[in-house]
N, C-alpha and C positions, 0 to 999 in steps of 0.2 A: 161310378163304375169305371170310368175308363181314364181318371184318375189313379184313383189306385191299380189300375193296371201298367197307368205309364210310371208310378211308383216302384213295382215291381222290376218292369225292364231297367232303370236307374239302376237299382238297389244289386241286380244282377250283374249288370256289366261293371259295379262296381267292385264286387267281392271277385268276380273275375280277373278283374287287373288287377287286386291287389292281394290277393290269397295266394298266388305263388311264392309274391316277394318275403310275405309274413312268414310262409313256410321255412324257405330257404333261410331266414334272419333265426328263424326258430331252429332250426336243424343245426344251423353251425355254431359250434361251440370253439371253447380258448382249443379244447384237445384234438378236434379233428374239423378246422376251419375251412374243410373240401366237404363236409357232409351233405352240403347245398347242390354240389352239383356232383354228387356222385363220384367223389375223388378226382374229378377231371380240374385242370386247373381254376383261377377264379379271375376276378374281375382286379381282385390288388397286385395277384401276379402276374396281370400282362401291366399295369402301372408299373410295378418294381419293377418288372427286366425293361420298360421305357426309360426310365427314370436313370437306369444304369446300374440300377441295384441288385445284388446277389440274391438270385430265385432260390431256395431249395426244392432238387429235382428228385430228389427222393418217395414222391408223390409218384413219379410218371417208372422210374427204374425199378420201382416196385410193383409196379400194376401191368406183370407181366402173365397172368390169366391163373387160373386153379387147376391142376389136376381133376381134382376130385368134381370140378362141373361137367370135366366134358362127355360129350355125346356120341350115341354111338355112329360106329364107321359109316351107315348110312343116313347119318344125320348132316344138318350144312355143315356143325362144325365138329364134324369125327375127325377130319383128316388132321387138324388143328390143335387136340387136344386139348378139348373148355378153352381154350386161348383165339380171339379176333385178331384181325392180320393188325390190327394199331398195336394190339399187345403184342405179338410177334416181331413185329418191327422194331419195339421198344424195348426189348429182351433182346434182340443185334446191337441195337444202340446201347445200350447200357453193358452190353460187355455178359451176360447172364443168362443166355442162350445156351443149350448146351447143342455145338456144333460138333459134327464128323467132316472131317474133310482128308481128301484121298491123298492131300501135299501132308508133309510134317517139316514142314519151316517154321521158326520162331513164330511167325505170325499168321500161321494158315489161317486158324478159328477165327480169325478178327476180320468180318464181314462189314462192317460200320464201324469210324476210328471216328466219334463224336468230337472228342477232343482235337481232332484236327484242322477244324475250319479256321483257329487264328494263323496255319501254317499256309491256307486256301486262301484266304485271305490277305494277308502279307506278300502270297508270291504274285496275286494279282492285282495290288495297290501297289503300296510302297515301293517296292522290290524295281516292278516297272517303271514306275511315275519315274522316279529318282534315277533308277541307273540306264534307261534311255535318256532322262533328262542330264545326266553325265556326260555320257555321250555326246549328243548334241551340244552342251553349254561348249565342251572343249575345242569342237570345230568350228563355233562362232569364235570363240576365241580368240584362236589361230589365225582366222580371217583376218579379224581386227589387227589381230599382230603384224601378219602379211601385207597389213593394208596403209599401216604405218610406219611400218620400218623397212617393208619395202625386203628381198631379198639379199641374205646378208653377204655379201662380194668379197673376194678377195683382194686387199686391199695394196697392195705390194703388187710389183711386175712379176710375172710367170715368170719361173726360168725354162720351162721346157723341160725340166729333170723331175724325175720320179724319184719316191723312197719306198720300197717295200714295206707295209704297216701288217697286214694279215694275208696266209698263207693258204693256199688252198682248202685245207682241210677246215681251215679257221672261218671259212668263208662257209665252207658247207654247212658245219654247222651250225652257224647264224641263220643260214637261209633256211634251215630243216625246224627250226626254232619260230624264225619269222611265218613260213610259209603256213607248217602245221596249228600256230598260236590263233594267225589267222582264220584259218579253213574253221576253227573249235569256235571262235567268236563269233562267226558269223552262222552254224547250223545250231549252237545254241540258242542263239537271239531265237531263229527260227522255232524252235522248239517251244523254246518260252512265251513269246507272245504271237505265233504266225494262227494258231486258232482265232484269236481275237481280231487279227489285220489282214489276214490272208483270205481267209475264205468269201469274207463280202467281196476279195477282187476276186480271185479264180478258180470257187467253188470248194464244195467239201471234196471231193476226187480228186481236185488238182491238188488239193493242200494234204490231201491223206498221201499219193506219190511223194510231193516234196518233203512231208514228214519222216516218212519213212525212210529215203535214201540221207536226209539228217542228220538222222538216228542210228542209222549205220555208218556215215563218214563220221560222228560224234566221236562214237565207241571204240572204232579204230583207229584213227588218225590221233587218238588221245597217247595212242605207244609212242609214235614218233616223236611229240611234243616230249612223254617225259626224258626218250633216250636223249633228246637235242638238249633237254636241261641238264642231263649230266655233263656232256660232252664240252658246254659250255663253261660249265662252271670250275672242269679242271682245268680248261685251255686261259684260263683269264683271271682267274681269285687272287691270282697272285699278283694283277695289274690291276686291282680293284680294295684292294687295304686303305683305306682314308689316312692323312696326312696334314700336314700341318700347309700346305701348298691347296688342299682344300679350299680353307678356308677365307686363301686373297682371292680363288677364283671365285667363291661366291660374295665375296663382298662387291668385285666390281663386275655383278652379273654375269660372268661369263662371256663380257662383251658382246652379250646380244643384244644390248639396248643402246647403246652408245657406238659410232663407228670408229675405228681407229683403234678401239681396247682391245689388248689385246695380252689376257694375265698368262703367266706361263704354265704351264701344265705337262705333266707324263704321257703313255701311252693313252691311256684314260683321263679325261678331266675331271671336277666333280662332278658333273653331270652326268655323261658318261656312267661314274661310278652309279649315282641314284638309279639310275636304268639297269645296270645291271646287277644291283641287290632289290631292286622291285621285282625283279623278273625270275630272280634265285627266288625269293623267300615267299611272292605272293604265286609264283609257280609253281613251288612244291606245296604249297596249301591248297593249290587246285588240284593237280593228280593225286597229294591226299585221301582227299573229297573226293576225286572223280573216281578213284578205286573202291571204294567205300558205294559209292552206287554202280558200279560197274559189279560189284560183288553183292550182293545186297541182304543186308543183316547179317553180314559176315567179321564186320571191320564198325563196330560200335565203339564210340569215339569221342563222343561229347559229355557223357554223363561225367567218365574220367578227369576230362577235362576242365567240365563244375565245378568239379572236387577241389581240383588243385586250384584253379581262380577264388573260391572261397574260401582257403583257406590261407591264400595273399590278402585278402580281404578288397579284391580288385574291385567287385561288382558292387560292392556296398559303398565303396569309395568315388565311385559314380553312379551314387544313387538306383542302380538295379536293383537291390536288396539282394537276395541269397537266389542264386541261381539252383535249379533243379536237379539234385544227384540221383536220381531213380528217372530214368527214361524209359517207355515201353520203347520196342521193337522199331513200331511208323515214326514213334518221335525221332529217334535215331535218326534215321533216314530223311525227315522233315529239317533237320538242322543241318545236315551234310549236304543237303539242295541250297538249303540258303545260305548257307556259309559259299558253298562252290561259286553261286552266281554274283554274291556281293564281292567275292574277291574280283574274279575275273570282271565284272564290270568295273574294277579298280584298277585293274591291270591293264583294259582298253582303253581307258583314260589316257595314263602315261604313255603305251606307245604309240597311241594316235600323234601325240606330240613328239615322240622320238623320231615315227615316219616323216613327219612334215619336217623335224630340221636335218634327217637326214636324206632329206630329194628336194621338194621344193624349196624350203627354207633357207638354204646355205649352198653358197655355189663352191663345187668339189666336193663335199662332204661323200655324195654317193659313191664317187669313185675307191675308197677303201674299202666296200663291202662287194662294189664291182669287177673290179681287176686284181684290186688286194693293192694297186699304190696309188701314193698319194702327191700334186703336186707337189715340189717341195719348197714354195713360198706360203700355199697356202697350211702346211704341216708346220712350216715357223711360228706362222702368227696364231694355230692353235695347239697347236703341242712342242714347243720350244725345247722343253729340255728331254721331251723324247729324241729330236732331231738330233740336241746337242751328243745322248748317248750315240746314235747312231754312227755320226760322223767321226768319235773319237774310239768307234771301235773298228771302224773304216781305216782310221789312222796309224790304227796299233795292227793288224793287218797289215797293212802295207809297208810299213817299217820293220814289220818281220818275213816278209816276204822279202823287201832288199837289203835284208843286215846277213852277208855271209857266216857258212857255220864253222865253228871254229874248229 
């Protein structure tokens, strides 16, 4: 008897544990391979999206609840519509929701932008890793340069004589360019990674303050930087044309690595010149961008821009394959963030290096941006055949000053 009783409890907890699984093997078929667990995902699609493999979500985007179940107003799920708050949720996410909303912007209805996490993602990897690690690499850099070569002297005896190089105005707006490029570099960073670094030191209060006065020096001081980009670009493009004088300056470096070199150059050297068409061309692709979110879904800009790279066949020519010509709204705006921030952390690169050889790195160099003149031994040995104009229009001057008139 108590044999077959303990036969019984066997035989039970047997078909117990495996009468589910028979079910669920019996339930799903080739045509609806979710029948097992009631349309909810399975056990091969959390393998496939591990694995790296394309899930189709067409399961989940479609299982956004019934009409025809729901219950009434005083039931749990009257208010809901036969729809549970996961269907709800997944009808925001899928975009098939039918939203009222009191904005009518291109993108009001759009409560959950699913498709955005590789742009949340990107701005929180990559984007960082890399262009703080720009940052940084270029001031170790510098150190190491500094630490080798030592600050670069002028090498020739002072004469104690100045030549006027830039003019007051010329100076301003340099400094309105420098000043404001700055201020934007540095409450961006803020903006972009001060959540992640900031708060563990000085609270969410402190970091919500410095966020927000940020955000407002960001948005405004972003005017000054473009007016100082014009200003510059009329005052100097025409002392920044490349030449065939280029290119002995950069064969013998530009004499920064060697003492005593010393190749001849205009008002601009090539260097010079590289600084000031990085600052033209990756500047205006920042205020681009930075109006484009300062406006927002107003100034849609990249889809166009697909267009025409694919049909240079750029993307494909570096292996991208065919870039996207249908952007919604957020995409828009996701690519104009990242485009803004990859330039300008490209643009702090270079003039972290333009600062250091123009102050520390070079002795005089400052003084053309400070007083507007420049010694005139150390203006020989870097811009030789600017001096040479100089002096021979000093010369034509003064021979017409003492030639009486006839």
């Amino acid at each position: 008897m108590r044999m077959r009783e303990l036969l019984a409890v066997v035989l039970s907890v047997f078909l117990a544990l495996t009468g589910p699984v028979a079910a669920q093997e019996a339930m799903a078929t080739d045509d609806n391979p979710r029948a097992a667990t009631g349309g909810a995902q399975t056990l091969e699609d959390i393998l496939a999206r591990q694995r790296g493999e394309k899930v189709d979500y067409d399961f989940r985007r479609n299982a956004t609840g019934d009409p025809n179940r729901a219950a009434g107003l005083a039931s749990q799920l009257g208010t809901l519509g036969g729809a549970s708050d996961s269907e709800v949720y997944r009808a925001l996410r899928f975009g098939t929701a039918d939203v009222t909303s009191s904005s009518r912007g291109p993108a009001a209805g759009v409560l959950i932008q699913d498709g955005g996490m590789w742009w949340l993602n990107f701005r929180s990897g990559p984007l960082v890793k890399y262009g703080m690690g720009a940052l940084g690499g270029m001031i170790v850099l510098l150190a190491l340069f500094m630490l080798l070569r030592g600050r670069i002297r002028i090498d020739g005896e002072k004469t104690g004589r100045t030549i006027q190089r830039f003019d007051a105005f010329e100076r301003f707006s340099h400094w309105l360019l420098a000043i404001s490029f700055i201020l934007l570099g540095i409450t961006g960073i803020i903006i972009l990674v001060g959540r992640e670094y900031l708060i563990p030191l000085i609270g969410k209060d402190g970091f919500a303050n410095i966020a927000q006065v940020s955000k407002l020096l960001h948005n405004n001081i972003a005017w000054a930087f473009m007016l100082a980009l014009v200003f510059v670009f009329l005052l100097w493009v025409r002392h920044n044309i490349p030449n065939k004088l280029d290119l002995v300056w950069v064969s013998k470096g530009g004499g920064l690595f060697v003492k005593g070199v010393h190749p001849p150059a205009k008002k601009f050297n090539a260097g010079q010149k590289v600084i000031f068409w990085s600052v033209i061309l990756f500047g205006t692709s920042i205020a681009v961008t930075g109006l484009s979110l300062l406006f927002p879904f107003e100034m849609p800009m990249f889809a166009k821009t697909f267009i025409v790279l694919n049909d240079m066949g750029l993307p494909q020519m570096f292996g991208f394959g065919t870039l996207p010509e249908q952007l919604a709204p957020h995409e828009e705006m996701q690519y104009a963030q990242l485009w803004h921030a990859i330039v300008a952390f490209l643009l702090m690169v270079i003039v972290i290096a333009h600062i250091y050889l123009g102050s520390l790195g070079m002795e005089g160099a400052y003084a053309a941006m400070g007083s507007g003149q420049d010694e005139e031994q150390w203006a020989r040995e870097h811009h030789s055949l600017w001096v040479e104009e100089v002096k021979a229009k000093e010369a034509a001057s003064a021979d017409a000053a003492t030639t009486p008139a006839e």
